[in-house]
C-alpha positions in Angstrom: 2.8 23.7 -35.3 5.1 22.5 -32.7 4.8 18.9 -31.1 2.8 18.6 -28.1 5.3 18.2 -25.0 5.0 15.1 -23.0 4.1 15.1 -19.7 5.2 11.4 -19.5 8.1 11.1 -16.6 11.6 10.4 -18.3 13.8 7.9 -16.1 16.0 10.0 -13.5 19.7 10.8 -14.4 22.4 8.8 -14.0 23.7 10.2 -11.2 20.5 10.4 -9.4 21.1 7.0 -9.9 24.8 6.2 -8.9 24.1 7.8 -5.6 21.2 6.3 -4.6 22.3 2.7 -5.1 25.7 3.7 -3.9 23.6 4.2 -0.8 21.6 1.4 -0.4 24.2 -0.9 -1.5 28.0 -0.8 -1.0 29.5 -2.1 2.2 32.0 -0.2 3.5 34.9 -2.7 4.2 38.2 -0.8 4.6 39.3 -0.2 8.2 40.9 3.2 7.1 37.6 4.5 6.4 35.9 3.8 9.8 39.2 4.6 11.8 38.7 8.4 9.9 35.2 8.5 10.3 35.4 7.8 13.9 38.4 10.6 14.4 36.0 12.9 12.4 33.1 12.5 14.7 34.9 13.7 17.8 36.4 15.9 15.7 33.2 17.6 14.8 31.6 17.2 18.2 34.5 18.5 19.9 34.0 21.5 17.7 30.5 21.9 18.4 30.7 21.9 22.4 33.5 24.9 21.7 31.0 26.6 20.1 28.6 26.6 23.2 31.0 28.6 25.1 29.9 31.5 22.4 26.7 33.6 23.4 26.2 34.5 19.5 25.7 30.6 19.1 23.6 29.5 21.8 21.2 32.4 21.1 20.2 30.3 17.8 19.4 27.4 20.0 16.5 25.6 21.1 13.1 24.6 20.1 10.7 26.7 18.0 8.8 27.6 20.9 10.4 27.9 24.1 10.2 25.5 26.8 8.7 22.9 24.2 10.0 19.3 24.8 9.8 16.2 22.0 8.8 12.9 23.5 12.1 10.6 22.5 13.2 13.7 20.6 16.9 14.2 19.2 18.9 15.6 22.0 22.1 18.7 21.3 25.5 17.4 22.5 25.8 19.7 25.8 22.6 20.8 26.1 19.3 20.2 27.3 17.5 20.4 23.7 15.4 17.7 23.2 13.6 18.1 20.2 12.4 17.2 16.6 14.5 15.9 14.2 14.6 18.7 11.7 15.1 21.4 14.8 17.6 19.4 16.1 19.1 18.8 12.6 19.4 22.7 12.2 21.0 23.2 16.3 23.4 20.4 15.6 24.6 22.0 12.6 24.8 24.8 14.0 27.3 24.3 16.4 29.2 22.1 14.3 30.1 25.2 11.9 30.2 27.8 14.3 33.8 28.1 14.6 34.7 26.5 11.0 37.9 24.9 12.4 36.7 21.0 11.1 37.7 19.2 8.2 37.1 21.2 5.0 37.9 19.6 1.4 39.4 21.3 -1.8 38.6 20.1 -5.0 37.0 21.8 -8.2 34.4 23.4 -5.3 35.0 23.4 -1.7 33.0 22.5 1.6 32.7 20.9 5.1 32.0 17.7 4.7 31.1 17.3 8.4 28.0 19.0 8.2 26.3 16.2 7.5 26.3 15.1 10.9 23.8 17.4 11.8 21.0 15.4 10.2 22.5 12.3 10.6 23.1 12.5 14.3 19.7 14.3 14.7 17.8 11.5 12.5 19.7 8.4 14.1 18.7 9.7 18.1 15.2 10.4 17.2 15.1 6.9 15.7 16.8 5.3 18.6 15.2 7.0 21.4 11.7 6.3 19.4 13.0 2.1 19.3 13.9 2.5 23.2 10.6 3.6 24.1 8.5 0.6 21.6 10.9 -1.8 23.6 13.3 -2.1 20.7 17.3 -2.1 20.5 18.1 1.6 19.4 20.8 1.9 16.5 25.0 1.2 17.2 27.2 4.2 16.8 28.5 2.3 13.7 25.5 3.3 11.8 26.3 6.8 12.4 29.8 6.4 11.2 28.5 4.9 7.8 26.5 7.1 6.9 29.0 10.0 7.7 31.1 7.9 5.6 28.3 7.7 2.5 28.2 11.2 3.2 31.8 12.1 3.1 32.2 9.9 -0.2 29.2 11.7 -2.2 30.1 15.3 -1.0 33.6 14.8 -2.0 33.4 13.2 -5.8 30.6 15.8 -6.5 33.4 18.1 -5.6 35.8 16.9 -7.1 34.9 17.8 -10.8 32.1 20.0 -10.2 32.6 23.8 -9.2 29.0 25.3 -8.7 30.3 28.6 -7.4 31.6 29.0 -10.8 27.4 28.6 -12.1 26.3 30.7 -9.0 25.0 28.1 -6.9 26.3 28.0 -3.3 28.7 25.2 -2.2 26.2 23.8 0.5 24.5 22.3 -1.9 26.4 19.6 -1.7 25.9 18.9 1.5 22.4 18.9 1.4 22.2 16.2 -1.5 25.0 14.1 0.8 22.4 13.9 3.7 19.3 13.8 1.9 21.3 10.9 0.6 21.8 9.4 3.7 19.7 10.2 6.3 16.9 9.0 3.7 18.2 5.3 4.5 18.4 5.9 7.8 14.7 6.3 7.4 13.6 3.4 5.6 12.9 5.1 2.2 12.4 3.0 -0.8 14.6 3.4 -3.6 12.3 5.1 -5.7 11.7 7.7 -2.7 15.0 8.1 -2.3 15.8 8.8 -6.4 12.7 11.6 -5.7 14.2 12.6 -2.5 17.7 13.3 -4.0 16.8 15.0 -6.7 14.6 17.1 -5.3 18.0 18.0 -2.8 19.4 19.3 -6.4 16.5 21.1 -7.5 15.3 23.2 -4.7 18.5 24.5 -3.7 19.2 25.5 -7.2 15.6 26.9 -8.1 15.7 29.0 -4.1 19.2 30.7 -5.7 18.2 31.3 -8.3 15.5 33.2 -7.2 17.8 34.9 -4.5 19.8 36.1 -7.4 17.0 37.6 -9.8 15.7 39.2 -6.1 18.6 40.6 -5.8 19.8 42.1 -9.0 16.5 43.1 -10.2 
C-alpha cells in the first residue's frame, strides 16, 4: 500500500522566492538604469500613440461596454478611455505591441520587455487618480520607472537561461510573472500574497497551454 499523500503546503520555490524579495527589497541605485528606463518609457509610449493612427487597433479599444466611464479610472495615452485597471491594463498593452518596433531582448527565449507597462501604467493611474480624489498626493513618475525597471530585470534573467518555447509554453509568460511581480507592490500586497500571486503567474499560463495544446492536437 502506498503512503498517504500529504496535503500539508510545502514552502514555495526558490525562485518564487528570489523574485519576490527582489521586489520588495532592492533599491535601485545606478543612474544608468533610470536614465534607460526613462528613454524606454517614451520609447514605448511613443509607440503606442503610432499605433492609434491604425483602424485595426483602435477597434480593440475601449471599455467592456460602450460609453461606460470609471470614476478615477486608468486613462489610454491619446484617448478618451477612462477605465478599470485590468481594461486599461489590456488597451495599454495593446497599443504598446501593435507595431512591435520597441525594445525586444534575445537570450535563451525572447520577448518585449516593455509590455509590462501596460499594467504598471494602468495600476499606478488608477491608484493615483483614486489618492487625488481621497485628498491624497498621487504617485511620482519615478515609481513607474521602478517598477518598469523590476520588470525589465526579472523578464530578462528568466530569459536568459530559460527557453520555454523549447517546452511549448509561450514566451509571454514571462511577462506576465514580471508584472504580476510588480504591479503586486504597487498594490500593497503582503509578501506572502505576493509569493501566491507569482506563482500562480507560472501556473495558469502553463496549465491554459497546456490545455490549448491537448485541444488542439486531440
Amino acid at each position: 500500500m502506498s503512503s498517504a499523500i500529504s496535503n500539508e503546503r510545502p514552502q514555495p520555490d526558490q525562485v518564487l522566492v528570489d523574485i519576490v524579495d527582489y521586489v520588495l527589497n532592492y533599491k535601485i541605485e545606478e543612474k544608468v538604469a533610470w536614465n534607460t528606463a526613462f528613454y524606454c518609457f517614451l520609447d514605448t509610449i511613443g509607440c503606442g500613440l503610432e499605433a492609434l493612427t491604425y483602424p485595426a487597433c483602435t477597434k480593440l479599444l475601449g471599455p467592456v461596454v460602450a460609453g461606460t466611464v470609471v470614476p478615477n479610472g486608468a486613462r489610454v495615452p491619446g484617448t478618451n478611455f477612462q477605465l478599470d485597471p485590468i481594461q486599461a491594463a489590456f488597451n495599454i498593452g495593446t497599443i504598446i505591441r501593435w507595431l512591435d518596433f520597441n525594445d525586444t531582448w534575445l537570450a535563451a527565449e525572447w520577448g518585449h520587455p516593455s509590455d509590462n507597462l501596460g499594467g504598471i501604467l494602468a495600476v499606478a493611474d488608477w491608484l493615483s487618480r483614486t489618492d487625488i480624489a481621497n485628498g491624497q498626493k498621487p504617485l511620482k513618475t519615478k515609481v513607474v520607472l521602478e517598477a518598469m525597471i523590476m520588470a525589465h530585470e526579472i523578464q530578462g534573467v528568466l530569459a536568459l537561461e530559460n527557453s520555454f518555447n523549447k517546452v511549448g509554453l509561450d514566451h509571454v509568460i514571462l511577462v506576465k510573472v514580471a508584472s504580476t511581480a510588480v504591479v503586486g507592490r504597487l498594490l500593497g500586497l503582503t509578501r506572502e500574497e505576493l509569493l501566491n500571486a507569482v506563482s500562480l503567474a507560472f501556473c495558469r499560463w502553463t496549465s491554459f497551454t497546456h490545455l490549448s495544446a491537448c485541444t488542439k492536437y486531440r
